[in-house]
PyMOL CGO cylinders between C-alpha atoms (Angstrom):
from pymol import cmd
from pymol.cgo import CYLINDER

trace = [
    CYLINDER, 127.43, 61.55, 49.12, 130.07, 61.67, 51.77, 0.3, 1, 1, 1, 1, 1, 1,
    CYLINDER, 130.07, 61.67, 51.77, 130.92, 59.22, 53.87, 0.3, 1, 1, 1, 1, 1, 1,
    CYLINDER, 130.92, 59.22, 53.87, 129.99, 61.13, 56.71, 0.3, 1, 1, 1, 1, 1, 1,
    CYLINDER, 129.99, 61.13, 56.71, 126.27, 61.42, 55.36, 0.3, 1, 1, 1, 1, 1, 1,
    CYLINDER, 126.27, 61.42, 55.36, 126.41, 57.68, 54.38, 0.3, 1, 1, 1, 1, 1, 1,
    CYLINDER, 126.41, 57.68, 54.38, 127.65, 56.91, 58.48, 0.3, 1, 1, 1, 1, 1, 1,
    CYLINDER, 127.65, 56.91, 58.48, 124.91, 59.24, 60.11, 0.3, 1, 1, 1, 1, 1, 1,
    CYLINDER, 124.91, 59.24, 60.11, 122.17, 58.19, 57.77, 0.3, 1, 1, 1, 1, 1, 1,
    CYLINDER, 122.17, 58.19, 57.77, 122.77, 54.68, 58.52, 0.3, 1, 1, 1, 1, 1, 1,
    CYLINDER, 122.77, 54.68, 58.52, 122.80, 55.46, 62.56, 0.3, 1, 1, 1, 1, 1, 1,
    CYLINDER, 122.80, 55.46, 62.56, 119.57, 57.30, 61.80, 0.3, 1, 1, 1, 1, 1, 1,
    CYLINDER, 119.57, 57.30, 61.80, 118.29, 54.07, 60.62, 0.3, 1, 1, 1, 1, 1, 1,
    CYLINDER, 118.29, 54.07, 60.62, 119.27, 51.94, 63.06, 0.3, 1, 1, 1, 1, 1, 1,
    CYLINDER, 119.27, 51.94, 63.06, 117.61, 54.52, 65.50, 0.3, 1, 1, 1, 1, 1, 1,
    CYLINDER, 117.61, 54.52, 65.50, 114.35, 54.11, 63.46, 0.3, 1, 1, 1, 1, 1, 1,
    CYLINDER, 114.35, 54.11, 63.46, 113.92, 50.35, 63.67, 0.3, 1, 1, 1, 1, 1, 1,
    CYLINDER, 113.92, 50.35, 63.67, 113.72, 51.51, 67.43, 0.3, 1, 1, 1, 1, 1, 1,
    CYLINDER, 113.72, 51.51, 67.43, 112.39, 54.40, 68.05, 0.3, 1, 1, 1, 1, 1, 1,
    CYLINDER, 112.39, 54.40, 68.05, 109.27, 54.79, 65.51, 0.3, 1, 1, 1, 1, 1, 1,
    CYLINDER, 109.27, 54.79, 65.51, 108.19, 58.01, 66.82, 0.3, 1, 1, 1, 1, 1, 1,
    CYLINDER, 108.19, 58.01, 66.82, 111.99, 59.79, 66.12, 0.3, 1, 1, 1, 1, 1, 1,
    CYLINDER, 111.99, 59.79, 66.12, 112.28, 61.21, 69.63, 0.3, 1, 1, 1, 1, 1, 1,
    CYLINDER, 112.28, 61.21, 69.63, 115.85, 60.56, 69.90, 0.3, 1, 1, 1, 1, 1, 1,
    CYLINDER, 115.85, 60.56, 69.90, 118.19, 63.23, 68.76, 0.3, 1, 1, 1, 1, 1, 1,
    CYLINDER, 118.19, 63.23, 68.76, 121.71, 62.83, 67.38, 0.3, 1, 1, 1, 1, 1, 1,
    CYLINDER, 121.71, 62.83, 67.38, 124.33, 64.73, 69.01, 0.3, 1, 1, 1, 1, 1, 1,
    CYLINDER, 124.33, 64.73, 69.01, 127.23, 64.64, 66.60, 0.3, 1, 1, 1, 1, 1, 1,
    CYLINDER, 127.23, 64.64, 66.60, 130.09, 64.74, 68.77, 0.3, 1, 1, 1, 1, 1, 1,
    CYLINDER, 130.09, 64.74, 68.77, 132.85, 66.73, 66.74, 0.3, 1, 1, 1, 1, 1, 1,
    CYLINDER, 132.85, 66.73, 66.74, 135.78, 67.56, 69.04, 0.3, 1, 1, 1, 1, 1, 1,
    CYLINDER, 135.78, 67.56, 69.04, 139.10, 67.84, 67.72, 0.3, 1, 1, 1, 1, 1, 1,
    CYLINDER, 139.10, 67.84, 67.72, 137.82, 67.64, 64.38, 0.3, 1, 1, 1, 1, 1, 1,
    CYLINDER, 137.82, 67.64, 64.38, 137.99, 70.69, 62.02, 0.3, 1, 1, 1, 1, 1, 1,
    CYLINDER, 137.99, 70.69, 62.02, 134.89, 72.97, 60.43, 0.3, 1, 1, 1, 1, 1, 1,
    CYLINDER, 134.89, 72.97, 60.43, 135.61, 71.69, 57.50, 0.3, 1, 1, 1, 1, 1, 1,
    CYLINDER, 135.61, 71.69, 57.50, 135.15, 67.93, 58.55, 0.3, 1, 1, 1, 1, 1, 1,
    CYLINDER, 135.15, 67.93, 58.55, 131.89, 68.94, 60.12, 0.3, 1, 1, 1, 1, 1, 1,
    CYLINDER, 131.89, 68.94, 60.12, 130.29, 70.94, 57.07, 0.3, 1, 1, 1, 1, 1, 1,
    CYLINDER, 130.29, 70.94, 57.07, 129.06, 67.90, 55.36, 0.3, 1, 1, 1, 1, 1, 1,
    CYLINDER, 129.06, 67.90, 55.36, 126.77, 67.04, 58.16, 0.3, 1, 1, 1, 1, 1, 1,
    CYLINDER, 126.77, 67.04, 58.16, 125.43, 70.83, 58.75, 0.3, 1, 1, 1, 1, 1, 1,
    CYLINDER, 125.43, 70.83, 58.75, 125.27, 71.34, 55.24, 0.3, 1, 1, 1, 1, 1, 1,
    CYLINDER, 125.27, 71.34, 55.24, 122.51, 68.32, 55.51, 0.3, 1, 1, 1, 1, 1, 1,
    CYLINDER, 122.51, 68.32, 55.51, 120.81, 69.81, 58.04, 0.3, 1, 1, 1, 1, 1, 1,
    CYLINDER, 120.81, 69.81, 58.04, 121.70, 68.38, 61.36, 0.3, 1, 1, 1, 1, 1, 1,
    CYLINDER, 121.70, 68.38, 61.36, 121.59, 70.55, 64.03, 0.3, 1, 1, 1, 1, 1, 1,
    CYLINDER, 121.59, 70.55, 64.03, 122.93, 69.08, 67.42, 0.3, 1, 1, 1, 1, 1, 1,
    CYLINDER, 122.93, 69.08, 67.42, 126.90, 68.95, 67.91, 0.3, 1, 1, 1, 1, 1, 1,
    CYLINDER, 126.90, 68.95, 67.91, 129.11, 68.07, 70.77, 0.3, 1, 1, 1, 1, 1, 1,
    CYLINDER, 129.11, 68.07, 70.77, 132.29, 69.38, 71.90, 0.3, 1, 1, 1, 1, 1, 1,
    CYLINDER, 132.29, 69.38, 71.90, 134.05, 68.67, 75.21, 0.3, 1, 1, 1, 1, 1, 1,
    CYLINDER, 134.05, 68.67, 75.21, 136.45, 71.90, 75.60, 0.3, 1, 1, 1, 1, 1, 1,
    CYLINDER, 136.45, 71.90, 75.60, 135.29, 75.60, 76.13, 0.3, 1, 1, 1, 1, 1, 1,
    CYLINDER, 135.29, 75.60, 76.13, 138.34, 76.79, 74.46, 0.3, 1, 1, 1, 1, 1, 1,
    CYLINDER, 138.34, 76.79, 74.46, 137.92, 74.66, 70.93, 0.3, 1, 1, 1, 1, 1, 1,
    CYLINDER, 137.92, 74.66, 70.93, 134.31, 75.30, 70.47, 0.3, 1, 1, 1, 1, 1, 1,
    CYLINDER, 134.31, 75.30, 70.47, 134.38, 79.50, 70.77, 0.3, 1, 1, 1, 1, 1, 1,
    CYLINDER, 134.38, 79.50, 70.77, 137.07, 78.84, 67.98, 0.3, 1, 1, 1, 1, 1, 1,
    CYLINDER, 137.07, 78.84, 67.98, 135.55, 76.25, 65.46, 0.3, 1, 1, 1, 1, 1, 1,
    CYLINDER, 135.55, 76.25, 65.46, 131.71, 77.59, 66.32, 0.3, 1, 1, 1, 1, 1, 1,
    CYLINDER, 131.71, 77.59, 66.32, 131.60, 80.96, 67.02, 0.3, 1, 1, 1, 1, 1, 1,
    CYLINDER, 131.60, 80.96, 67.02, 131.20, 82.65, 63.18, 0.3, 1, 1, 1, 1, 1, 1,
    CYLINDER, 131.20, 82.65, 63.18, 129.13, 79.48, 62.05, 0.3, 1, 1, 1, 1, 1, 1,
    CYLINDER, 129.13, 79.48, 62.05, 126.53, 79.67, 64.42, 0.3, 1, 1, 1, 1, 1, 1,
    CYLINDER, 126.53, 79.67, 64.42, 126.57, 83.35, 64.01, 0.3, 1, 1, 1, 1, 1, 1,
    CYLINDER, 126.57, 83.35, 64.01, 125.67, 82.60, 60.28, 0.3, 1, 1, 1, 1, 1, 1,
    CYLINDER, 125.67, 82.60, 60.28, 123.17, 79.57, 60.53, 0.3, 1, 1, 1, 1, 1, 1,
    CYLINDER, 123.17, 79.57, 60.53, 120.65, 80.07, 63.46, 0.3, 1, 1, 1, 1, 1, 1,
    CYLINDER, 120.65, 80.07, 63.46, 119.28, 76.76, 64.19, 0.3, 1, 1, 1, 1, 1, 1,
    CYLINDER, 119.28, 76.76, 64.19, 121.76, 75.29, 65.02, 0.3, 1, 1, 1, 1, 1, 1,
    CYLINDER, 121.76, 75.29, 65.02, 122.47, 73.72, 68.75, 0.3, 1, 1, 1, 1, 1, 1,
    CYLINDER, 122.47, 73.72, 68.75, 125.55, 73.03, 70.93, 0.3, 1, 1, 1, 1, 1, 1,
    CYLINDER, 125.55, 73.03, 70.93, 126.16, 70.77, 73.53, 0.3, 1, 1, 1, 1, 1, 1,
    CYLINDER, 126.16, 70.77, 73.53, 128.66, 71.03, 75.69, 0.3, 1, 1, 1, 1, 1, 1,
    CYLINDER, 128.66, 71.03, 75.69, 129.62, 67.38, 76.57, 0.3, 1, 1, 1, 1, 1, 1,
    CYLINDER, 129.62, 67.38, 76.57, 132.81, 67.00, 78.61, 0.3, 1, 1, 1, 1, 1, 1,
    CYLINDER, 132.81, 67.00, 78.61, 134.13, 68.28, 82.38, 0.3, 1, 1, 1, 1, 1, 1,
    CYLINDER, 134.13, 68.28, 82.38, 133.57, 71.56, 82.20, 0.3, 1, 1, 1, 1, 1, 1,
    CYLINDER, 133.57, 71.56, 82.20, 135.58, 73.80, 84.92, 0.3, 1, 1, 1, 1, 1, 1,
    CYLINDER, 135.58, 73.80, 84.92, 133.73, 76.60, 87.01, 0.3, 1, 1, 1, 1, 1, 1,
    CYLINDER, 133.73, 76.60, 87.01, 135.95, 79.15, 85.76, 0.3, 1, 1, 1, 1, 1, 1,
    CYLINDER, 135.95, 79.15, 85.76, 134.83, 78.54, 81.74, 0.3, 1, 1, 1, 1, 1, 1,
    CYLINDER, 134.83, 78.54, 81.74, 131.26, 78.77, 83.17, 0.3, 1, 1, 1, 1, 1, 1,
    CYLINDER, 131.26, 78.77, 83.17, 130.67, 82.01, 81.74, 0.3, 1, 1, 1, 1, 1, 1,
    CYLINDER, 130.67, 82.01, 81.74, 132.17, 81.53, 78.47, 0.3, 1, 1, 1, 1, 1, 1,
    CYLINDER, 132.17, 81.53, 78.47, 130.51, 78.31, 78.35, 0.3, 1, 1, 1, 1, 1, 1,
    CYLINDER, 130.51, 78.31, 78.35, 126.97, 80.12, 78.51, 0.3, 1, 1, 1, 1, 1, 1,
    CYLINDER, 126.97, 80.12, 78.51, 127.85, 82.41, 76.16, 0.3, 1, 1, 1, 1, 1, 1,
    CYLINDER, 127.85, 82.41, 76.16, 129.06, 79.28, 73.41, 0.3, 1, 1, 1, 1, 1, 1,
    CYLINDER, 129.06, 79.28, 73.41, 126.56, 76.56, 74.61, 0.3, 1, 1, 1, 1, 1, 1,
    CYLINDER, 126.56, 76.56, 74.61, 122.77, 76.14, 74.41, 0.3, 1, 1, 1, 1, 1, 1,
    CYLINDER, 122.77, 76.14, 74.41, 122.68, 72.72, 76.32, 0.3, 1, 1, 1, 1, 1, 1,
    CYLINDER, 122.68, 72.72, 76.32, 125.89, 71.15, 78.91, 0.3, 1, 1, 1, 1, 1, 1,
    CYLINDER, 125.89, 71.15, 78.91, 125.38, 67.41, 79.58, 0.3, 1, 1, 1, 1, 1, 1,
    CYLINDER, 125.38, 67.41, 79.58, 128.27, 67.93, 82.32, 0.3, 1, 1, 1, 1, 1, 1,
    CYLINDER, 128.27, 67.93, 82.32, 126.47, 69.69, 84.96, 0.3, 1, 1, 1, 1, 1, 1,
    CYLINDER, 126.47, 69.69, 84.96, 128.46, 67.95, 88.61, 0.3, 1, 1, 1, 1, 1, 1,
    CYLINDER, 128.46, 67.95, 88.61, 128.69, 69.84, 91.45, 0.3, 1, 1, 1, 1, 1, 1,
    CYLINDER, 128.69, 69.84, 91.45, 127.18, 72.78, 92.98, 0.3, 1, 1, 1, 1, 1, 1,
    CYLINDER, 127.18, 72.78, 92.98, 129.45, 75.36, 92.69, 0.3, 1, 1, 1, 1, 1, 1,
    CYLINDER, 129.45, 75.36, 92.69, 129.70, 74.56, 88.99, 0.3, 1, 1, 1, 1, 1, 1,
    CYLINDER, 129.70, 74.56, 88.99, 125.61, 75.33, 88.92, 0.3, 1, 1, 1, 1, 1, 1,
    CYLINDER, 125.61, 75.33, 88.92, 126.09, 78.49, 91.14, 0.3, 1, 1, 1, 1, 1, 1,
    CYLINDER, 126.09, 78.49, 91.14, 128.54, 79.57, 88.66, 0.3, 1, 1, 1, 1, 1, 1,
    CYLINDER, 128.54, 79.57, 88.66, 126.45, 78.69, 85.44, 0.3, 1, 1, 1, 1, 1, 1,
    CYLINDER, 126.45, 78.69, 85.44, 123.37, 80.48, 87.07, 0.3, 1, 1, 1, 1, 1, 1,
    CYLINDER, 123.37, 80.48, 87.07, 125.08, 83.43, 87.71, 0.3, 1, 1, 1, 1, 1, 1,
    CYLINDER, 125.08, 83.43, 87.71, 126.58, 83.21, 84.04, 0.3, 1, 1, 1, 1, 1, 1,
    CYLINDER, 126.58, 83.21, 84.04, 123.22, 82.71, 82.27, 0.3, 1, 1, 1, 1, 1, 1,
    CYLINDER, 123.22, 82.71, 82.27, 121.02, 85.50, 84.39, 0.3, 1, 1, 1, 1, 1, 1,
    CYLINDER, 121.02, 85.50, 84.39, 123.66, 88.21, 83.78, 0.3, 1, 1, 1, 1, 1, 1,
    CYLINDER, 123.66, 88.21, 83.78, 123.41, 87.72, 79.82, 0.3, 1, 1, 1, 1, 1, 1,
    CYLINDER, 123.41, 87.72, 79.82, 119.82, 86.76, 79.92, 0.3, 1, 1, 1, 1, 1, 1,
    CYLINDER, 119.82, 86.76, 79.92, 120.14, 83.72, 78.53, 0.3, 1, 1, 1, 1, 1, 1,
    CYLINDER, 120.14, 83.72, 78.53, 118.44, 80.04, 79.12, 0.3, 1, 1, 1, 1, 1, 1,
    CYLINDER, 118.44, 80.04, 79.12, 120.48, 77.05, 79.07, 0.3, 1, 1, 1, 1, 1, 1,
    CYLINDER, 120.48, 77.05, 79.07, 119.40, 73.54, 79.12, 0.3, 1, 1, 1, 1, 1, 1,
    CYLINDER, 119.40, 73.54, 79.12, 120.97, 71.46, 81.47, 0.3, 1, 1, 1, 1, 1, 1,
    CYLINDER, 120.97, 71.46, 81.47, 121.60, 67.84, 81.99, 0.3, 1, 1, 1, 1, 1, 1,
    CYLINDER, 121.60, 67.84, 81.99, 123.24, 66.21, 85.77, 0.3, 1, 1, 1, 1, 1, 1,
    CYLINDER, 123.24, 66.21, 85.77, 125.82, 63.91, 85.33, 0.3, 1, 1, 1, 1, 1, 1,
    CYLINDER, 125.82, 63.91, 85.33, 125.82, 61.35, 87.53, 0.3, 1, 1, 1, 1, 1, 1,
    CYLINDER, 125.82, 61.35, 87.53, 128.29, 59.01, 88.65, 0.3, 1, 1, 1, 1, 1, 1,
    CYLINDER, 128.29, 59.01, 88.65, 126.38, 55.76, 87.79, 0.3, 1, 1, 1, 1, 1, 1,
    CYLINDER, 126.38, 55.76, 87.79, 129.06, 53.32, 88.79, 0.3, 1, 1, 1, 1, 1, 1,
    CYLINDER, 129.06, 53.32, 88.79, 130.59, 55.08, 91.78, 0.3, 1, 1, 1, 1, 1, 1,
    CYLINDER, 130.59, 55.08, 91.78, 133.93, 55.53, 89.92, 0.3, 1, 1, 1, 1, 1, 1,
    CYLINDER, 133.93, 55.53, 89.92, 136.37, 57.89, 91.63, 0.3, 1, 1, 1, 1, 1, 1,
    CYLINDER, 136.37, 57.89, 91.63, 138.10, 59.16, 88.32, 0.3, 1, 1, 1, 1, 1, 1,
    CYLINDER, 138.10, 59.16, 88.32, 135.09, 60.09, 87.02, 0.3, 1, 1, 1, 1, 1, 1,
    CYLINDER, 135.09, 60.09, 87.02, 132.92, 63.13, 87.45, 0.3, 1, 1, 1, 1, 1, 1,
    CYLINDER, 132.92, 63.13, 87.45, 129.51, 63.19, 88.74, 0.3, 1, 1, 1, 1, 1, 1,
    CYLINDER, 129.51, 63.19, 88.74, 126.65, 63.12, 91.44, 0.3, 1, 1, 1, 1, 1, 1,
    CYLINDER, 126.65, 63.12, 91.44, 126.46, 60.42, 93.25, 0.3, 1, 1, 1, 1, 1, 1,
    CYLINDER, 126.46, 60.42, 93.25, 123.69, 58.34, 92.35, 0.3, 1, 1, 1, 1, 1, 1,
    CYLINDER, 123.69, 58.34, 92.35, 122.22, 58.94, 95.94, 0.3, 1, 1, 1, 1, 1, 1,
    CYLINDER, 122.22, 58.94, 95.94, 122.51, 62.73, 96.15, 0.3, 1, 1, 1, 1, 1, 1,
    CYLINDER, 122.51, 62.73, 96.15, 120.92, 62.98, 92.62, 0.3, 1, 1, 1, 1, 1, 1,
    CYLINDER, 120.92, 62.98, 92.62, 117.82, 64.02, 94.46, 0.3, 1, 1, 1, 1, 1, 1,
    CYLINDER, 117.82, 64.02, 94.46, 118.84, 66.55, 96.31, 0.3, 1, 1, 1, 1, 1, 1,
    CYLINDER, 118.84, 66.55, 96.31, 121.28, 68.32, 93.78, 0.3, 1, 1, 1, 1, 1, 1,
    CYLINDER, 121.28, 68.32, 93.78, 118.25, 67.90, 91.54, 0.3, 1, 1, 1, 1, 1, 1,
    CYLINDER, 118.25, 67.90, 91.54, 115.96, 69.78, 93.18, 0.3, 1, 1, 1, 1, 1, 1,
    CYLINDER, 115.96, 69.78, 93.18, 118.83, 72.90, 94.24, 0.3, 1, 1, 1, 1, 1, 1,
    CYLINDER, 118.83, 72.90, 94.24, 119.70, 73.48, 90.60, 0.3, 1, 1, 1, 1, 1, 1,
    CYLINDER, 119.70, 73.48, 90.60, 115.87, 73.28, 89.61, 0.3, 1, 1, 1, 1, 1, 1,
    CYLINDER, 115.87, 73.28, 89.61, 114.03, 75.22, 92.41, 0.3, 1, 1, 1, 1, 1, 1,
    CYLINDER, 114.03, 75.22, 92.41, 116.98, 77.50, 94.18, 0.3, 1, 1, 1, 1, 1, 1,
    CYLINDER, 116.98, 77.50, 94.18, 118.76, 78.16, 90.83, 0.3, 1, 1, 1, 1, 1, 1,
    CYLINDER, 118.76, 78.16, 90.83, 115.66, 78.12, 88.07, 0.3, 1, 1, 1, 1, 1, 1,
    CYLINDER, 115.66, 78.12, 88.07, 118.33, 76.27, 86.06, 0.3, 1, 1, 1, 1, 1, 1,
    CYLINDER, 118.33, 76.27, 86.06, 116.31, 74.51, 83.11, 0.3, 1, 1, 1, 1, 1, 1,
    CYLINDER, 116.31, 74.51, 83.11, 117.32, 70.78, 83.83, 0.3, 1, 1, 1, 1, 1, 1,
    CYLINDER, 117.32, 70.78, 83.83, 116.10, 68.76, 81.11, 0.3, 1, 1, 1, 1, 1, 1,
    CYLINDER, 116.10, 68.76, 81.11, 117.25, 65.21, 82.47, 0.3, 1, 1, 1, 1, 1, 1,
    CYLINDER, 117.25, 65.21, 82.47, 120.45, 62.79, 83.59, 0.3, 1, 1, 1, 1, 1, 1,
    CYLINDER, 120.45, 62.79, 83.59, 123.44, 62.17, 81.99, 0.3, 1, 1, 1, 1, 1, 1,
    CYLINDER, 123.44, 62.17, 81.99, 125.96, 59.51, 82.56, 0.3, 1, 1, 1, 1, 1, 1,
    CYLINDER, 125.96, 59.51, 82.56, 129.42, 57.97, 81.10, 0.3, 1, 1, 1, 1, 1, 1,
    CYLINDER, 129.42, 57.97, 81.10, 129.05, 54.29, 82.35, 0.3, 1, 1, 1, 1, 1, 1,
    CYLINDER, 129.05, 54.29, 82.35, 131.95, 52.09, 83.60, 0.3, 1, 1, 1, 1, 1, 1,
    CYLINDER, 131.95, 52.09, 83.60, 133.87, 50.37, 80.74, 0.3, 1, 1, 1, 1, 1, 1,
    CYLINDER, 133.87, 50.37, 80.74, 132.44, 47.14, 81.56, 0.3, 1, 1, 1, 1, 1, 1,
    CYLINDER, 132.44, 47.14, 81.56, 130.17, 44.11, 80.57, 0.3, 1, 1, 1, 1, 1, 1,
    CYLINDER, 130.17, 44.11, 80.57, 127.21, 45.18, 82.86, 0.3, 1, 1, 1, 1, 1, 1,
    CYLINDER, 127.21, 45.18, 82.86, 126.23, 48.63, 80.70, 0.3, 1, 1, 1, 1, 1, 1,
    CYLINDER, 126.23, 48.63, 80.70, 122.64, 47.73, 80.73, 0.3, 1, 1, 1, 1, 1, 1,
    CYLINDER, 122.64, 47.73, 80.73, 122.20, 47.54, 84.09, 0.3, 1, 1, 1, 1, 1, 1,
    CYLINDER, 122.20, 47.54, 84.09, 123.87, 51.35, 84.62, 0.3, 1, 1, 1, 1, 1, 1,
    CYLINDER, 123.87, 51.35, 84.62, 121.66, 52.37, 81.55, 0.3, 1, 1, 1, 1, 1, 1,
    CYLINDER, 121.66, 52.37, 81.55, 118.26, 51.09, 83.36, 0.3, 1, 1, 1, 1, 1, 1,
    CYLINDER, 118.26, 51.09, 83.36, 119.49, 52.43, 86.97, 0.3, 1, 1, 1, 1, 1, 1,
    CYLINDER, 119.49, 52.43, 86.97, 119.75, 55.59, 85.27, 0.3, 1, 1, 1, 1, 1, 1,
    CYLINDER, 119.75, 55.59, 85.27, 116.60, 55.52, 83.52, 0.3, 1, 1, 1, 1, 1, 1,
    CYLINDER, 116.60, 55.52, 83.52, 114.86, 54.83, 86.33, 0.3, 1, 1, 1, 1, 1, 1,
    CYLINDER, 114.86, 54.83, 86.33, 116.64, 57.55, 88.54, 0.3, 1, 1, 1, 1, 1, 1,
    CYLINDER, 116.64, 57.55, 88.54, 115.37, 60.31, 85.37, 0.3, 1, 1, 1, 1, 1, 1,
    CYLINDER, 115.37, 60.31, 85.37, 111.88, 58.48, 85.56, 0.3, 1, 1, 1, 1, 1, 1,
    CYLINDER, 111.88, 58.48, 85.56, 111.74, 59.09, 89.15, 0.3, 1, 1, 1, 1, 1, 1,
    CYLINDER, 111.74, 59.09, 89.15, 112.47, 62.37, 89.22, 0.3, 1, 1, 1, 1, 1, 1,
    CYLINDER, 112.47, 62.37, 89.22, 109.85, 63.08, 86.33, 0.3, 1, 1, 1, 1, 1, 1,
    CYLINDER, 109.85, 63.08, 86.33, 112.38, 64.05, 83.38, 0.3, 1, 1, 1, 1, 1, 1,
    CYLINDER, 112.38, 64.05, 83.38, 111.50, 64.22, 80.06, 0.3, 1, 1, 1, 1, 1, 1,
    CYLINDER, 111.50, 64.22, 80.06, 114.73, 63.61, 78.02, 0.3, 1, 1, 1, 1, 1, 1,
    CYLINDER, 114.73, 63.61, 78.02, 118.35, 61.67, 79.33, 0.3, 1, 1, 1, 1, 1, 1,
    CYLINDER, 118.35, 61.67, 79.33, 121.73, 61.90, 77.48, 0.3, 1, 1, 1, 1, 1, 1,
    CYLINDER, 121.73, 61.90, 77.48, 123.09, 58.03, 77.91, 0.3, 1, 1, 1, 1, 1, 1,
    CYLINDER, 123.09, 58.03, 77.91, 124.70, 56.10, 74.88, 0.3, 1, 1, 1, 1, 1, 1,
    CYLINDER, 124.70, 56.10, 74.88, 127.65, 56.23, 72.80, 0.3, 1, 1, 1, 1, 1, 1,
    CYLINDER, 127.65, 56.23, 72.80, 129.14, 55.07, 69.40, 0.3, 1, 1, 1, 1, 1, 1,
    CYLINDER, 129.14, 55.07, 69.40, 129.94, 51.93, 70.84, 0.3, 1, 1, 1, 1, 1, 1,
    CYLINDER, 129.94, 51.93, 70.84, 126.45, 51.31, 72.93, 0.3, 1, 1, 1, 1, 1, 1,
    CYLINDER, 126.45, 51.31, 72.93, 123.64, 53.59, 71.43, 0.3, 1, 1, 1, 1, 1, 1,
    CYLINDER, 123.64, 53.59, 71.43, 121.39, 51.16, 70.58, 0.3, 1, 1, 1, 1, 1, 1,
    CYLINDER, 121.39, 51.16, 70.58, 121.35, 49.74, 74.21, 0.3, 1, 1, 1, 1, 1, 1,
    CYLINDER, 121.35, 49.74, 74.21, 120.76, 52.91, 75.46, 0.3, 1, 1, 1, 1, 1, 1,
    CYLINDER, 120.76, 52.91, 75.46, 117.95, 53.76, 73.02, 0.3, 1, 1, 1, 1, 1, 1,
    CYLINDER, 117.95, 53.76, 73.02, 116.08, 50.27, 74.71, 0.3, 1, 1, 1, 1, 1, 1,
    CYLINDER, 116.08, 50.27, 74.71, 116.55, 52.32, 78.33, 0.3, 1, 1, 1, 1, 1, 1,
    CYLINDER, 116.55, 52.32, 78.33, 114.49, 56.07, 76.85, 0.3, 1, 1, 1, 1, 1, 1,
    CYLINDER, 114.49, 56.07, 76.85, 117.72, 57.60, 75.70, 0.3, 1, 1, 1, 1, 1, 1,
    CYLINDER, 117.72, 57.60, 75.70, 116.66, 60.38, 74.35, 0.3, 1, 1, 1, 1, 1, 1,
    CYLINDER, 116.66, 60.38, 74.35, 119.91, 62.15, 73.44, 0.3, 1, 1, 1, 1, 1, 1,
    CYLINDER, 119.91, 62.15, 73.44, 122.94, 60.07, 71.90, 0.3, 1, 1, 1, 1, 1, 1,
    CYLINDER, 122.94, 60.07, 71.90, 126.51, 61.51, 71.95, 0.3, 1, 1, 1, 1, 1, 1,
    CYLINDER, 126.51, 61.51, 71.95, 127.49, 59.80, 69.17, 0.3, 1, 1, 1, 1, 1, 1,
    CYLINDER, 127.49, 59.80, 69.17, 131.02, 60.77, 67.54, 0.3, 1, 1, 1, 1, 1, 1,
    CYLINDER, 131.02, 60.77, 67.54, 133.48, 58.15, 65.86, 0.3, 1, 1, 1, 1, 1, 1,
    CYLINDER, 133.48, 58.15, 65.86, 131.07, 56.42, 64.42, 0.3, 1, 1, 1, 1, 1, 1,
    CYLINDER, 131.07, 56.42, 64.42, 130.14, 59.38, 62.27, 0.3, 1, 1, 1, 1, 1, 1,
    CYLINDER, 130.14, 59.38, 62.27, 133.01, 61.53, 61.80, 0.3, 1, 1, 1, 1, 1, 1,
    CYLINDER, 133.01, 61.53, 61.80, 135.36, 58.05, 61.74, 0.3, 1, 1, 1, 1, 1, 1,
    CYLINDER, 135.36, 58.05, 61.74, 138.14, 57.50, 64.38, 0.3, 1, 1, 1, 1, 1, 1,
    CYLINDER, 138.14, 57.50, 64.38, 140.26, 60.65, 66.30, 0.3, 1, 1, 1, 1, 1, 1,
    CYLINDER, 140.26, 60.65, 66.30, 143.76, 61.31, 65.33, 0.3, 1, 1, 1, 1, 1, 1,
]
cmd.load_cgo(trace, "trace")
């Protein structure tokens, strides 16, 4: 077994000990690794991978997902309103939805091919002006544009936390925000802070060094 397997197999048992009904789903984030890195992992079935660049995932995924069906990428970093329409054509769910001109652009993309993406909102949980993101008190209203005006599937919230000691207070305002708003699923939680997240209804982890071992 590779030591890939051997890494997600033990995160997928951590996840158990918590979540005993398996609702949580693995998003094996692969950027800047190579297809042949990755094959162990869909070789064992997993379906769900990340990758944060437009550009690197036509490359690496187009002719494999051509080949294998099933499986599902997410598009998890900034993504720019001029890759929207490559981005719909790559990516069947983008965690990185921010601003409204980005959506406009994505709708557009998605009704001229026909195709239905699921979307999550990134919000700016801890205010942070390098980061990307709604703020937390516009969530609402950005919320109910993309979903109502734009038909845009939104599936739930997404958020990169500040790099401090107080992540499970941004993981429960942002479970409560997704609660409130009556979403089903939420992309929150890491390689370093999954388990946390899990304990706030994460329901999608974007989860990369910890199974494809640190980025060179």
């Amino acid at each position: 077994m590779s030591i890939i397997i051997e890494r997600f197999n033990k995160i997928k048992s951590n996840i158990t000990k918590t979540d005993k009904n398996s609702l949580v789903k693995i998003v094996a984030v692969s950027k800047t690794f190579s297809l042949n890195h990755i094959m162990p992992l869909i070789e064992h079935g997993h379906v769900h991978f990340g990758e944060n660049k437009v550009q690197e995932a036509e490359s690496k995924w187009n002719q494999i997902k051509k080949e294998k069906k099933n499986l599902k990428l997410h598009m998890v970093g900034k993504l720019q309103t001029n890759k929207a329409k490559k981005a719909v054509e790559i990516f069947d769910y983008i965690h990185s939805l921010d601003n409204q001109k980005l959506a406009d652009a994505l709708s557009k993309s998605q009704n001229a091919i026909n195709k239905s993406i699921n979307y999550f909102i990134q919000v700016n949980i801890g205010n942070e002006q390098q980061k990307s993101g709604i703020p937390y008190n516009e969530v609402d209203g950005f919320y109910n544009y993309c979903s109502r005006e734009k038909k845009m599937n939104i599936l739930g919230l997404m958020a990169i936390p500040p790099n401090d000691n107080n992540i499970e207070k941004y993981f429960k305002s942002l479970s409560e925000l997704n609660a409130s708003l009556g979403l089903k699923e939420l992309s929150m939680g890491m390689s370093s802070d999954y388990m946390s997240a899990i304990n706030y209804k994460a329901t999608y982890l974007r989860i990369g060094s910890l199974i494809f071992g640190e980025r060179i």
